[in-house]
C-alpha positions as CSV (number, residue, x, y, z in Angstrom):
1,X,16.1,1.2,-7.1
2,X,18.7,-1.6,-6.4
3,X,18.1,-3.8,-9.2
4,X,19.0,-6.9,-7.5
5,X,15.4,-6.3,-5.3
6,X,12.9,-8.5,-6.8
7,X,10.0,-6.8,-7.7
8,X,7.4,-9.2,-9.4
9,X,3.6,-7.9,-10.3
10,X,1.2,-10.4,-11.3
11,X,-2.2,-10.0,-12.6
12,X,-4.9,-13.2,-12.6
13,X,-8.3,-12.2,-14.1
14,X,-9.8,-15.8,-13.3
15,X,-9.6,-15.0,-9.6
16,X,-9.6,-11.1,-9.6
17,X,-6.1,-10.8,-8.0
18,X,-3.2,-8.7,-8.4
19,X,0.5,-10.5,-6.5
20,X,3.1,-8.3,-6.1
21,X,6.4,-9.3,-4.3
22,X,8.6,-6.6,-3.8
23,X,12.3,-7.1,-1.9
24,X,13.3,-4.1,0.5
25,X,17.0,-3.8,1.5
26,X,16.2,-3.0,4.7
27,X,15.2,-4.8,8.7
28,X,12.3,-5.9,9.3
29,X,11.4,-3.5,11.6
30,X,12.1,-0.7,9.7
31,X,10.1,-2.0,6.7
32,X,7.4,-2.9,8.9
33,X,7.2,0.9,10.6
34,X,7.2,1.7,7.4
35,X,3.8,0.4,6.3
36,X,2.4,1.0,9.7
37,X,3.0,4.6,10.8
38,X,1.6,7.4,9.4
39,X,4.5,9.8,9.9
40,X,6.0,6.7,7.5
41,X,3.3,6.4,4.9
42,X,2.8,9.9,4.3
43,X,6.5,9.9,3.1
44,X,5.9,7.3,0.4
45,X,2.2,6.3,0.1
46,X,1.1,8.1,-3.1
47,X,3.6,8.4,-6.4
48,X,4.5,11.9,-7.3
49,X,3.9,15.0,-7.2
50,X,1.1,13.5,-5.2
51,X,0.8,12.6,-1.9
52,X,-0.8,11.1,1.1
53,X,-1.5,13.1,4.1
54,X,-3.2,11.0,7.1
55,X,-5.9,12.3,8.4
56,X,-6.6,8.7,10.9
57,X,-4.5,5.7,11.3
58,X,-5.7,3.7,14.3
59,X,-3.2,0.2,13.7
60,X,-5.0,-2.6,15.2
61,X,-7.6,-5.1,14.3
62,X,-10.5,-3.3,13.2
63,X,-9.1,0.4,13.1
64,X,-8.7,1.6,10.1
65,X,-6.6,4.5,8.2
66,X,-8.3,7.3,6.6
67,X,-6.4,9.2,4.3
68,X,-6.2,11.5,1.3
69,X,-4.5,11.6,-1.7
70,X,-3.6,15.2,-2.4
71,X,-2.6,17.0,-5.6
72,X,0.0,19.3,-6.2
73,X,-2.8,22.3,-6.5
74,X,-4.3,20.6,-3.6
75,X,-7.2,18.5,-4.7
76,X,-7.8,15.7,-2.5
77,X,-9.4,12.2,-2.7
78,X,-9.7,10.1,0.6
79,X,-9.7,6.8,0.8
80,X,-10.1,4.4,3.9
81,X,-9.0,1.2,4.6
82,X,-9.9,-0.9,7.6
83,X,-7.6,-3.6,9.2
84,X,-9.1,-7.0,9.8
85,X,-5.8,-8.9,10.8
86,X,-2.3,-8.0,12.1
87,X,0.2,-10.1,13.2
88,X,3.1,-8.0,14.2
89,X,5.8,-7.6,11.9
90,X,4.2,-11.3,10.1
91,X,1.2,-9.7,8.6
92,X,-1.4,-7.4,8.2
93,X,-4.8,-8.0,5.9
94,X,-7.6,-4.8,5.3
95,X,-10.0,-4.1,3.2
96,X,-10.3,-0.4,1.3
97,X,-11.1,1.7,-1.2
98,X,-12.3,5.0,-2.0
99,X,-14.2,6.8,1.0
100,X,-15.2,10.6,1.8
101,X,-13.2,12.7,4.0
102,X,-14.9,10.9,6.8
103,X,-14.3,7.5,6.3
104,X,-17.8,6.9,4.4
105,X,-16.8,4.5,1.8
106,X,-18.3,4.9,-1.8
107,X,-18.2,3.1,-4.7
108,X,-16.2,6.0,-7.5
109,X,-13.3,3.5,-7.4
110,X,-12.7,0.2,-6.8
111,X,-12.2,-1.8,-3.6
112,X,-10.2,-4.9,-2.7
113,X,-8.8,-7.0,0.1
114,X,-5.2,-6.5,0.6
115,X,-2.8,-9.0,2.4
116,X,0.5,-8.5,3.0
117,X,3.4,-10.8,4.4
118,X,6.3,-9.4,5.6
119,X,9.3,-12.0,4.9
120,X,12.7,-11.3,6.5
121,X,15.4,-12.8,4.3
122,X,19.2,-12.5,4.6
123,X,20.0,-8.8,4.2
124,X,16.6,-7.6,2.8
125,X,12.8,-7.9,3.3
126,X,10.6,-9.6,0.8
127,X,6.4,-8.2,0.9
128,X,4.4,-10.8,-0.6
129,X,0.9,-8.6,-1.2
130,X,-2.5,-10.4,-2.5
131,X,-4.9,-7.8,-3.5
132,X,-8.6,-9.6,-4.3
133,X,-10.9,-7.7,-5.7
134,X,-15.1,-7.8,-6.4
135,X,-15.2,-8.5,-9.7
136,X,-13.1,-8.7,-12.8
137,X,-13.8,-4.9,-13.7
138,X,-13.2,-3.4,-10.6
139,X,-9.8,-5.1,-11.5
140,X,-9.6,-3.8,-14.5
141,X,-10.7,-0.5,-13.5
142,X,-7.8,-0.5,-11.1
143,X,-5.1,-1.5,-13.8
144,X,-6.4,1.2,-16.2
145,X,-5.8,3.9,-13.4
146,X,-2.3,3.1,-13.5
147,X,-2.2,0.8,-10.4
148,X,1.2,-0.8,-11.5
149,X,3.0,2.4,-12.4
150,X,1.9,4.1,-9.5
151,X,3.1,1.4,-7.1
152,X,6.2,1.4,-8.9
153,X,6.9,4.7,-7.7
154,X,5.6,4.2,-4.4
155,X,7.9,1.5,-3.6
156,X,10.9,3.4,-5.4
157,X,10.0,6.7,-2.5
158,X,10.0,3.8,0.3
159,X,13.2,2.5,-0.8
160,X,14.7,5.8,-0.4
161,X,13.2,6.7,3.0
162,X,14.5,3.2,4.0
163,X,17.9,4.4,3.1
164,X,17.7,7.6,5.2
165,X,16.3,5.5,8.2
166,X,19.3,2.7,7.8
167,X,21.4,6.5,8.4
């Protein structure tokens, strides 16, 4: 990762939210692909050695994207999230969490509203996520799973598929 990229992760337990700003040196466009396309997402959603794989990802106000998370010996866990607002390459806000491999949500792992701003700046892209969730365990929950390290990685595998799409 570029060093210079802001990448700021804050937790506040009186409201249940997690803010993460994270800088992309990349276009707009190409960031914003990047969180909507499933051929895109598969590449970085997911730190390694796993993965995503897409099974659905309809992009429009109420679609959704149902998706697994998949081991390296190939145990999956699916997850769906379902978009209530998009506002091309602005914003897009949904609402997820952990679902069965057909889109049934449960309740195993938390859930949260996620909104994220896409912020074009002079050479890079700055995504301003809110993440609300429940209840002040279901945040916690979340944390304890790793959320932060995980999302670390994730946005260190999209930095490097942004470079090979700048190519």
């Amino acid at each position: 990762m570029n060093s210079n990229l802001l990448f700021d992760f804050t937790i506040d337990k009186a409201n249940n939210t997690i803010r993460i700003k994270r800088e992309f040196n990349a276009d707009l466009s190409s960031v914003w692909q990047a969180w909507t396309t499933a051929e895109l997402l598969d590449q970085w959603w997911g730190p390694k050695p796993w993965r995503a794989e897409t099974k659905t990802l309809d992009f429009r106000e109420g679609g959704y994207w149902l998706y697994a998370m998949v081991s390296p010996e190939g145990e999956r866990h699916y997850a769906k999230t379902n978009f209530l607002s998009i506002v091309t390459e602005k914003s897009f806000a949904s609402r997820g969490g952990s679902s069965d491999e057909n889109g049934t949500m449960t309740s195993m792992l938390p859930q949260n509203l996620w909104e994220n701003n896409f912020i074009p700046q002079e050479t890079n892209v700055l995504v301003d996520m809110l993440l609300t969730y429940d209840s002040l365990a279901d945040l916690e929950k979340e944390i304890e799973m790793g959320f932060k390290e995980g999302m670390t990685i994730d946005f260190q595998q999209l930095d490097d598929l942004l470079a090979t799409l700048k190519k």
